[in-house]
C-alpha positions as CSV (number, residue, x, y, z in Angstrom):
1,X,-83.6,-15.7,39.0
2,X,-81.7,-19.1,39.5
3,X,-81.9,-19.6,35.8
4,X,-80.0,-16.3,35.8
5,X,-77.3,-17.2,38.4
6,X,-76.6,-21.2,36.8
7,X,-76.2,-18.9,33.6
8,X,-73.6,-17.1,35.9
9,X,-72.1,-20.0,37.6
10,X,-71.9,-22.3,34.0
11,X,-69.9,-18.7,32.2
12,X,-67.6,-18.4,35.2
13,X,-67.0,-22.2,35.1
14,X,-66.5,-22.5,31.0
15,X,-63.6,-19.4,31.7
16,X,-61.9,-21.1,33.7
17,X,-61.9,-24.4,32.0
18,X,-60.8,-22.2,28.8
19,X,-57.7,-20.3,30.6
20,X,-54.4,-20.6,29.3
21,X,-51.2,-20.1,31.4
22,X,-48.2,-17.8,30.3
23,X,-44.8,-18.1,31.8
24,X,-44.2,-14.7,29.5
25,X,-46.6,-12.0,28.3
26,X,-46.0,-8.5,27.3
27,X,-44.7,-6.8,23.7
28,X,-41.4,-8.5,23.8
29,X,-43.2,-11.6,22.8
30,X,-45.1,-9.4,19.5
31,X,-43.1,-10.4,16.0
32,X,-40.7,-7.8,15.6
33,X,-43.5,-7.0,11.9
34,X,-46.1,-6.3,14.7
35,X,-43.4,-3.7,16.2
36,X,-42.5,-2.3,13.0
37,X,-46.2,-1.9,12.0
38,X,-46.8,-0.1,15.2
39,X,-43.7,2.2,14.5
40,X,-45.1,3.4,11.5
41,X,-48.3,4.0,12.7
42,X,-47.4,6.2,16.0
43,X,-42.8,5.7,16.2
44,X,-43.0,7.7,19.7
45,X,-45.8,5.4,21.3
46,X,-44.1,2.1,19.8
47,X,-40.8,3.2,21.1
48,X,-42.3,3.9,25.0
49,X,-44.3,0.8,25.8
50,X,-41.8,-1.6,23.3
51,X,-38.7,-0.3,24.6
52,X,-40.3,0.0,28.7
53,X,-40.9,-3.6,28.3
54,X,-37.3,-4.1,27.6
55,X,-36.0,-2.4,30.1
56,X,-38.2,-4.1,32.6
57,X,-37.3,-7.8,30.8
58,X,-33.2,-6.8,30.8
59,X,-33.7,-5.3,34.5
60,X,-34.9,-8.9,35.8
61,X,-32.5,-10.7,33.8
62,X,-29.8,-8.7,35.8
63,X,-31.7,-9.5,38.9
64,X,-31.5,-13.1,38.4
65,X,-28.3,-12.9,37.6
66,X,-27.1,-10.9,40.4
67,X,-29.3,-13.4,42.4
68,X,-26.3,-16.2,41.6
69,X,-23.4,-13.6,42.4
70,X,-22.2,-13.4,38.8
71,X,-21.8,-10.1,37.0
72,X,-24.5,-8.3,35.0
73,X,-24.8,-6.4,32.3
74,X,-24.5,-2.2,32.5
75,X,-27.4,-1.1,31.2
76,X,-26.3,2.3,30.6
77,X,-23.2,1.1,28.7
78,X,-24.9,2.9,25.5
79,X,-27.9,5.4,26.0
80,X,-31.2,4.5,25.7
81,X,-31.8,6.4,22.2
82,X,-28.6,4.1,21.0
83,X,-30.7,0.7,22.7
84,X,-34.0,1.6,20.9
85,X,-31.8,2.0,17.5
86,X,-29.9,-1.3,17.8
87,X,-33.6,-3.1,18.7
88,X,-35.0,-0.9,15.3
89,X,-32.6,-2.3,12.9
90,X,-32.5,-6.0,14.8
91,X,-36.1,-6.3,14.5
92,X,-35.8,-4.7,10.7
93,X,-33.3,-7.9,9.7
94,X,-35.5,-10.0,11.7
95,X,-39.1,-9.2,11.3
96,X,-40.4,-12.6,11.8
97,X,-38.7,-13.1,15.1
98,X,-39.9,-11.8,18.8
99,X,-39.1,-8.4,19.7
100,X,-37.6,-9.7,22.5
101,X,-35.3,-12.3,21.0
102,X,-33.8,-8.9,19.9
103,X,-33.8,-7.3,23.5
104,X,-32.2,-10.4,24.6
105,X,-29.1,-10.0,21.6
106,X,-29.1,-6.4,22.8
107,X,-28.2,-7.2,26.3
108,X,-25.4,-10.1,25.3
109,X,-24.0,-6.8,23.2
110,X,-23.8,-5.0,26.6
111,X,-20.5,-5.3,28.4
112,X,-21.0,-6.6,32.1
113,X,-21.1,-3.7,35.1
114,X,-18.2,-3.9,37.2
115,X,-18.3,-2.9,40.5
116,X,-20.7,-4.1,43.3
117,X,-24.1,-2.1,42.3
118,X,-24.8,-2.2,38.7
């Protein structure tokens, strides 16, 4: 039985010692080849848990920016369908870069919201 939990203990310990930290994590950091692959496969799952991902990562970039009283961007400058193109063809030119390297050039492309709520 103690054999058993210094087994335990010496696992949980050798985790830990083993974890790596991320200041990021999700699909926007997936090559924009991984993306495409999964587009093939299934376009309609890709598309929901890609494209989620960058609406979350564009939404918090507004947030912090908001946070230092400067304008953001208006998200619903161009529809979403027109936002999952533009990231499409980006990644397709790029394929070795991030998806979200291309979510980030598709919010600079985004004109900023005017007036006080975005």
């Amino acid at each position: 039985m103690r054999a058993a939990f210094a087994y335990l203990f010496l696992f949980a310990l050798s985790l830990n010692a083993h974890a790596e930290q991320f200041s990021a994590m999700g699909y926007g950091l997936q090559s924009c080849a991984k993306y495409g692959e999964a587009y093939k496969q299934r376009p309609d799952e890709a598309d929901t848990v890609y494209f989620a991902w960058a609406l979350g990562f564009m939404s918090g970039l507004n947030l912090g920016v908001m946070s230092k009283k400067a304008a953001p961007k208006n998200l619903a400058a161009t529809t979403q369908d027109e936002q999952r193109r533009f990231l499409r063809q980006w990644c397709d030119i790029h394929p070795t870069a991030n998806y979200g390297d291309g979510v980030v050039e598709l919010l600079r492309s985004l004109p900023e919201a005017t007036g006080k709520k975005p």
